[in-house]
C-alpha positions as a Markdown table, in Angstrom:
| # | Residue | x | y | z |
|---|---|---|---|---|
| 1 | Unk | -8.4 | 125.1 | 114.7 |
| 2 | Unk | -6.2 | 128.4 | 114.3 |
| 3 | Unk | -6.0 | 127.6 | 110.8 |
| 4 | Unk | -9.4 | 127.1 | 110.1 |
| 5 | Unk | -9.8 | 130.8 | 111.4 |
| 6 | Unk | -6.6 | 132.1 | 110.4 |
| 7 | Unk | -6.1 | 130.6 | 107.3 |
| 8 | Unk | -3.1 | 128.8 | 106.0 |
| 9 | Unk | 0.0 | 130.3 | 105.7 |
| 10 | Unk | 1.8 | 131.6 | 102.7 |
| 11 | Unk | 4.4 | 130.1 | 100.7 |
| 12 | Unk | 8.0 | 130.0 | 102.0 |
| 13 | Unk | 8.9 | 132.9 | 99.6 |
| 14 | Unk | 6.9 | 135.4 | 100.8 |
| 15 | Unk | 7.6 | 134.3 | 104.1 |
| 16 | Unk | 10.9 | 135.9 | 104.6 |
| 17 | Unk | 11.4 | 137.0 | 107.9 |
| 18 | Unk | 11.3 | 140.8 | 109.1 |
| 19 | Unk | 15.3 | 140.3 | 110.2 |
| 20 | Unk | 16.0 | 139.1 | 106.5 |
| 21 | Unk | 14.1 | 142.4 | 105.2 |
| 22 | Unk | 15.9 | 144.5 | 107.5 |
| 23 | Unk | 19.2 | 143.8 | 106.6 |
| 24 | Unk | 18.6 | 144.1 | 102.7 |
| 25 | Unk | 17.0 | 147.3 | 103.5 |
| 26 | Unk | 20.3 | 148.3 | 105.2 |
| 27 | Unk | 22.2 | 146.8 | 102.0 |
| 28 | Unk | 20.3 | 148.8 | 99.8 |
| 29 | Unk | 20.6 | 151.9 | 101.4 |
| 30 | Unk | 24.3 | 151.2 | 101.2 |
| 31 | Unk | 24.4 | 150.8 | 98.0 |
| 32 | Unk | 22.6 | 154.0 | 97.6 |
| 33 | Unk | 25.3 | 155.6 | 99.3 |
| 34 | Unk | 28.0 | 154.0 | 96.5 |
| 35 | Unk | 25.7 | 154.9 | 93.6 |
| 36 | Unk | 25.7 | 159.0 | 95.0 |
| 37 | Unk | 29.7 | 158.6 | 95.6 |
| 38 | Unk | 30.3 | 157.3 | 92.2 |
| 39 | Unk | 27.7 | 160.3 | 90.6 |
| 40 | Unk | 30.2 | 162.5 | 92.3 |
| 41 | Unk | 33.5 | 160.9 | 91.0 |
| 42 | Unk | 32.1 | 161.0 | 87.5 |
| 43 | Unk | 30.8 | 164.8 | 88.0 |
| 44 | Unk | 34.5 | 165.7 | 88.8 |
| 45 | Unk | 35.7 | 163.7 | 85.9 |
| 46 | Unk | 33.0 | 165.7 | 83.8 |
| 47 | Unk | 31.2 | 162.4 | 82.3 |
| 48 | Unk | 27.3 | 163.6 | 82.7 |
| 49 | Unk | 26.5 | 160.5 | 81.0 |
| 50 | Unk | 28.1 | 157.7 | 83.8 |
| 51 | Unk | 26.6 | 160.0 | 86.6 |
| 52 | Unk | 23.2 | 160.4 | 85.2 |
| 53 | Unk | 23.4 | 155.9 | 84.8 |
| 54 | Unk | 24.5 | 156.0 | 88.7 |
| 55 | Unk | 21.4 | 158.3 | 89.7 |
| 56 | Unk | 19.1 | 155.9 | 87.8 |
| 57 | Unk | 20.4 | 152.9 | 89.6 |
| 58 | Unk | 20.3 | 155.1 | 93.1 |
| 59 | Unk | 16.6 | 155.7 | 92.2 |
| 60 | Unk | 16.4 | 151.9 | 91.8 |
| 61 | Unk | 17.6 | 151.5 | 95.0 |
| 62 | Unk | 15.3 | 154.0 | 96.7 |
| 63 | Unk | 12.2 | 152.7 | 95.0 |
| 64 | Unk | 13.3 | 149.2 | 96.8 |
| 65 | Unk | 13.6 | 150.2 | 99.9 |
| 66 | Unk | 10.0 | 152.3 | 99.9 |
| 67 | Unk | 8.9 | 148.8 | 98.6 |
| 68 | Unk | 10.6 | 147.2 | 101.5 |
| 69 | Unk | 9.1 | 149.5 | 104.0 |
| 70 | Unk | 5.5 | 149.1 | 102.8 |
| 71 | Unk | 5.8 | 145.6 | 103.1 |
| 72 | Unk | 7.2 | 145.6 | 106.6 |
| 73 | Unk | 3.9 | 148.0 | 107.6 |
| 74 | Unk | 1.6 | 145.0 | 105.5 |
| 75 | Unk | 3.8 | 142.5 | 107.6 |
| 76 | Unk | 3.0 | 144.5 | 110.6 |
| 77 | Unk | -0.8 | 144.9 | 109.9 |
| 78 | Unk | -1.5 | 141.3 | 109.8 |
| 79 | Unk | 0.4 | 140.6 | 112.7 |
| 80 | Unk | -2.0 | 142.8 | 114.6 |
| 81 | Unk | -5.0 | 141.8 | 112.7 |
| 82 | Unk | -4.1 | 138.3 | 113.4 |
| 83 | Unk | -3.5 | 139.0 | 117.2 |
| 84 | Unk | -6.6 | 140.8 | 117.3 |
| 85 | Unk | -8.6 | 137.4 | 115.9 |
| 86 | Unk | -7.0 | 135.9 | 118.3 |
| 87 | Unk | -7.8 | 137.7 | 121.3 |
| 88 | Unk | -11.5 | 137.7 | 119.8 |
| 89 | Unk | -11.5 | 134.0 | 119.5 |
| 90 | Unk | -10.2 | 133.7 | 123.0 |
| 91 | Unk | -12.5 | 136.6 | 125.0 |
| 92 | Unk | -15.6 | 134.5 | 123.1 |
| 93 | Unk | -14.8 | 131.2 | 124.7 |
| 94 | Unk | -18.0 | 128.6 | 124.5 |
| 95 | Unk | -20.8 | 131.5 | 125.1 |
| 96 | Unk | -23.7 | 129.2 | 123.8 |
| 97 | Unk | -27.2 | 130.6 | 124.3 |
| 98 | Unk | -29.4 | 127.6 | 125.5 |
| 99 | Unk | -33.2 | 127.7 | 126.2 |
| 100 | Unk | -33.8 | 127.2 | 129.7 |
| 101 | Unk | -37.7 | 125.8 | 128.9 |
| 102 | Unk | -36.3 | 122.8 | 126.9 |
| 103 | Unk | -33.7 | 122.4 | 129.4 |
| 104 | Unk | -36.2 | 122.1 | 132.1 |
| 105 | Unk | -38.1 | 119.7 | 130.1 |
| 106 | Unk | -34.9 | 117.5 | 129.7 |
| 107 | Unk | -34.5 | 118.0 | 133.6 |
| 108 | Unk | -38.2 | 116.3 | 133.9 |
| 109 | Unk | -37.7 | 113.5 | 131.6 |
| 110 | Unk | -34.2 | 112.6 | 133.7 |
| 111 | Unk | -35.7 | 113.0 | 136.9 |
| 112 | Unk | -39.1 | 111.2 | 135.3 |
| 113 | Unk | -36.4 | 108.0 | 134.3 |
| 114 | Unk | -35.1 | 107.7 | 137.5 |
| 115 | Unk | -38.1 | 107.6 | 139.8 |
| 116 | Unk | -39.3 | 105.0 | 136.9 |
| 117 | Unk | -35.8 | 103.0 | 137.8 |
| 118 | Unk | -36.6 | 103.1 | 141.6 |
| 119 | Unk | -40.2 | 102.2 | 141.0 |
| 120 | Unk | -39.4 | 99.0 | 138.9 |
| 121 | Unk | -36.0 | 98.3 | 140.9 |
| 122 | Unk | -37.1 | 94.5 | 142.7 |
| 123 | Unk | -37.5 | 95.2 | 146.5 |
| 124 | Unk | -34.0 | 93.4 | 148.3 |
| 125 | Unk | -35.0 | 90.4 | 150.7 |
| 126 | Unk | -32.7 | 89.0 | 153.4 |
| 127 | Unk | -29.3 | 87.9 | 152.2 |
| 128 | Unk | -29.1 | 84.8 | 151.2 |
| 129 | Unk | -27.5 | 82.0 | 153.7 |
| 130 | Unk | -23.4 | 81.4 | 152.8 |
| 131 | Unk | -22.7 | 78.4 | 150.1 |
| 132 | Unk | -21.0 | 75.8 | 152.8 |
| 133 | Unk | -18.6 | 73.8 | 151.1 |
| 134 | Unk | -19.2 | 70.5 | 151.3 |
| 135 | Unk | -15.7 | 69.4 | 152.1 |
| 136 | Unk | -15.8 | 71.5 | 155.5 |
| 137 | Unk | -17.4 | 69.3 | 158.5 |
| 138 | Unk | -19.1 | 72.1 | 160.6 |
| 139 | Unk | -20.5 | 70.1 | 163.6 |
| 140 | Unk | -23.7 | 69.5 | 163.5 |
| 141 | Unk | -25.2 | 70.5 | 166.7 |
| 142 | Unk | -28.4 | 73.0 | 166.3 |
| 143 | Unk | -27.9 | 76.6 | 167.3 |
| 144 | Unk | -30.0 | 78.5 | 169.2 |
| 145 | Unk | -32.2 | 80.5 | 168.4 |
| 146 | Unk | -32.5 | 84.1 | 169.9 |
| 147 | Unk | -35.3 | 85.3 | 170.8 |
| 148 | Unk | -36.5 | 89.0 | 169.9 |
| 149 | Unk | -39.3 | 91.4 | 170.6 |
| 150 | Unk | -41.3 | 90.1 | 167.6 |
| 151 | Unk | -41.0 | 86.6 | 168.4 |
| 152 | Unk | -42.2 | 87.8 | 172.0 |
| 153 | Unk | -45.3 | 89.4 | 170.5 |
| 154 | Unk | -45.9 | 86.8 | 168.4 |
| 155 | Unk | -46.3 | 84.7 | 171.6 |
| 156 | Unk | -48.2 | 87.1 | 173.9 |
| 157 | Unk | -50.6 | 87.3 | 170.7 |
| 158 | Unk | -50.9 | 83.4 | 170.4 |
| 159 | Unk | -51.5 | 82.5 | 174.1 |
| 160 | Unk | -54.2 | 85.4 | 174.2 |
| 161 | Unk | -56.0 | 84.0 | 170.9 |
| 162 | Unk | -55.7 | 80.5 | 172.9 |
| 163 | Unk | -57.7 | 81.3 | 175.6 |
């Protein structure tokens, strides 16, 4: 995902690291440092012509390490650009505008399926009696039967109709 929004990253050569720059910036400036002690020596020994070759290459030198620096302020730049799409990608999260009227709609059309459900669902009768297996004698005596209110009723209203 990062890479989609970062982009890919750059080749391996232009990927050296900020440690790697930092020490050839320290080896340059050291070799600035020779180049301005050899100008000396060969001011003393009165050859113009080898010093003025040694303040070249010293201006060579300086000229790399400018180089260097801008590119560790680049380096540094899109670090903090990249940290700062980051930290926008993050604070966004999933903010998603939805429309609450076709939301409600869709809220209606669930609640419309499952009354519809209910409404067609077949209405549950008594469980049905337990599969005896066959192999299982259960005596054979008749149970009784209890008698409830209902049955009572139904009794009362009988005997009444009778008369």
């Amino acid at each position: 995902m990062f890479s989609r929004l970062f982009g890919k990253p750059k080749e391996k050569a232009d990927n050296l690291s900020t440690m790697d720059k930092l020490y050839e910036e320290q080896a340059l400036m050291k070799k600035v440092a020779a180049e301005i002690q050899k100008a000396k020596e060969f001011t003393k020994a009165n050859n113009k012509r080898a010093a003025i070759q040694c303040l070249k290459r010293k201006r060579l030198y300086k000229q790399q390490v400018k180089q260097l620096g801008n590119f560790q302020l680049r380096i540094h730049d899109q670090q903090t650009e990249n940290m700062k799409q980051i930290q926008e990608a993050l604070s966004l999260g999933v903010a998603v505008d939805f429309d609450e009227d076709e939301l409600e709609a869709e809220l209606e059309d669930l609640e419309g399926a499952e009354l519809e459900g209910e409404l067609l669902k077949p209405v549950t009768a008594a469980p049905a009696p337990p599969v005896q297996n066959p192999s299982v004698r259960l005596p054979t005596q008749p149970m009784p039967q209890k008698s409830t209110s209902e049955d009572d009723e139904l009794a009362a209203v009988q005997s009444e109709m009778a008369m």
